[in-house]
C-alpha positions in Angstrom: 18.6 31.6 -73.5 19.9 29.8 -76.4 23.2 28.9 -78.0 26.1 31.5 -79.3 26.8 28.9 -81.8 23.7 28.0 -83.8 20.7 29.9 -81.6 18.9 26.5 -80.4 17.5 26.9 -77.2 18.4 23.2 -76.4 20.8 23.9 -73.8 22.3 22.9 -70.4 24.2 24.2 -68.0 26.4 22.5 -64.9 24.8 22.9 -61.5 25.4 21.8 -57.9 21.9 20.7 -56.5 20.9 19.9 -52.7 18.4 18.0 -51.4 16.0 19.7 -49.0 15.1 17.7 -46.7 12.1 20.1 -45.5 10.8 20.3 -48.5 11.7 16.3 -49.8 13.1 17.9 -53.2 15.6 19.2 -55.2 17.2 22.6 -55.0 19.6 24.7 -57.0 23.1 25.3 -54.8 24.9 27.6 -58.0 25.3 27.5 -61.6 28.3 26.9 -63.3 29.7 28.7 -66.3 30.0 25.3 -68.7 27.6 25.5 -70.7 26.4 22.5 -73.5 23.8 23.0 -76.4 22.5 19.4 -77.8 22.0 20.6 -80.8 25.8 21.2 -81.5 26.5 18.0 -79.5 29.3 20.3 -78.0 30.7 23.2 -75.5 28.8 26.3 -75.9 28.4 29.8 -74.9 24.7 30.6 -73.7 23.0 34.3 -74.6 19.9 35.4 -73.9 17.6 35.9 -77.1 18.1 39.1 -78.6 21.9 40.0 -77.1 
């Protein structure tokens, strides 16, 4: 996965996470569409490699 903009795969998305209390860690809840490549230092669309 890497950025539309400039292809770095330095990128984040928004997530909810829960804690599990079974297993005493974090898990994924759902991913959001906003995406954010640090590269850019802005707002990006994310694509997998080779799209």
């Amino acid at each position: 996965m890497v950025c539309a903009t400039c292809g770095s795969a330095d990128v984040s998305r928004d997530a909810w996470g829960d804690w599990d209390v079974a297993a005493q860690g974090w898990v994924v809840r759902t991913v959001f569409d906003s995406a954010h490549c640090h590269a850019c230092d802005g707002e990006t669309r994310i694509v997998a490699l080779g799209d």
